[in-house]
C-alpha positions as CSV (number, residue, x, y, z in Angstrom):
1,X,-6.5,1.6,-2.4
2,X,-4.2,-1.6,-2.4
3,X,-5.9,-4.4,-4.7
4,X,-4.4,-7.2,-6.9
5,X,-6.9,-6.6,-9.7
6,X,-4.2,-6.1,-12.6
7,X,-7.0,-4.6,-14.9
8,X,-8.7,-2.3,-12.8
9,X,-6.9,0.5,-14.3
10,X,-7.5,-0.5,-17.7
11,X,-11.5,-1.1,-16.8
12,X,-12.2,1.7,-14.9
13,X,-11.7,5.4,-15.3
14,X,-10.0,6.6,-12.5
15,X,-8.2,10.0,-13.5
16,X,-11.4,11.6,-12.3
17,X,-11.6,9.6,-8.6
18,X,-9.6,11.2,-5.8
19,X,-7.5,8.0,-5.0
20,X,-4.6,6.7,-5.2
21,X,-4.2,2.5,-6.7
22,X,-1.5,0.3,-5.8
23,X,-1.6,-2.8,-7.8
24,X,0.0,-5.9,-6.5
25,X,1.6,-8.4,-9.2
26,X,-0.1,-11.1,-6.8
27,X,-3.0,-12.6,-4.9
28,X,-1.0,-15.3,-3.5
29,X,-0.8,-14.6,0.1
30,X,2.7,-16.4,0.2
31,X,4.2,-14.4,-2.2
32,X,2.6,-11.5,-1.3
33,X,3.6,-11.5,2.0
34,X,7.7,-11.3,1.7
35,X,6.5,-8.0,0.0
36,X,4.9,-6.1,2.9
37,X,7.8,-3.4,2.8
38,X,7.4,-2.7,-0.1
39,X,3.3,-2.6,-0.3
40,X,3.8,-0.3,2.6
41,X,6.2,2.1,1.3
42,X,3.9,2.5,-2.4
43,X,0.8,3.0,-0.4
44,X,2.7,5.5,2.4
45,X,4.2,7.4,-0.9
46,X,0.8,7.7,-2.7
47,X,-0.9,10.5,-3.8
48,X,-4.8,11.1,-4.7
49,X,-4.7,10.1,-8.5
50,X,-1.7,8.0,-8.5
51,X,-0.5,4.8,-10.0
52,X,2.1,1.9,-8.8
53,X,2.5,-1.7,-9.6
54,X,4.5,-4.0,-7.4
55,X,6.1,-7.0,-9.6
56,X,5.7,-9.7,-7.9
57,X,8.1,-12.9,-9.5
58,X,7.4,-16.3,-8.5
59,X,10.0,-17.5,-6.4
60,X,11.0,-20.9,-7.6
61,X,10.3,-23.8,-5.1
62,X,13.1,-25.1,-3.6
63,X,14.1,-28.1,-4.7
64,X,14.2,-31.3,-2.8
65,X,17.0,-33.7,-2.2
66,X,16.1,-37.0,-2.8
């Protein structure tokens, strides 16, 4: 299961559920998004009862010229 919830782990008890949580440090699609390789590789690598986070940093905003 991929979800951005960042306290679903500490809500729920999942060591007894047969699935595996990626969390994602985001639910901003643009961030999110220049992350897709890296969603996809967790999620391909996980295992039924396992755990990864993706940080997710704020990019800063470029800056304009003016």
């Amino acid at each position: 299961m991929v979800t951005s919830d960042q306290n679903m782990s500490y809500q729920q008890n999942l060591k007894s559920r047969k699935l595996a949580l990626v969390v994602l440090g985001s639910n901003i699609w643009p961030i999110v998004i220049n992350h897709g390789a890296e969603i996809t590789s967790k999620a391909d690598a996980a295992t039924q009862g396992s755990f990864a986070f993706i940080e997710m940093p704020l990019t800063p905003k470029p800056r304009r010229n003016s």
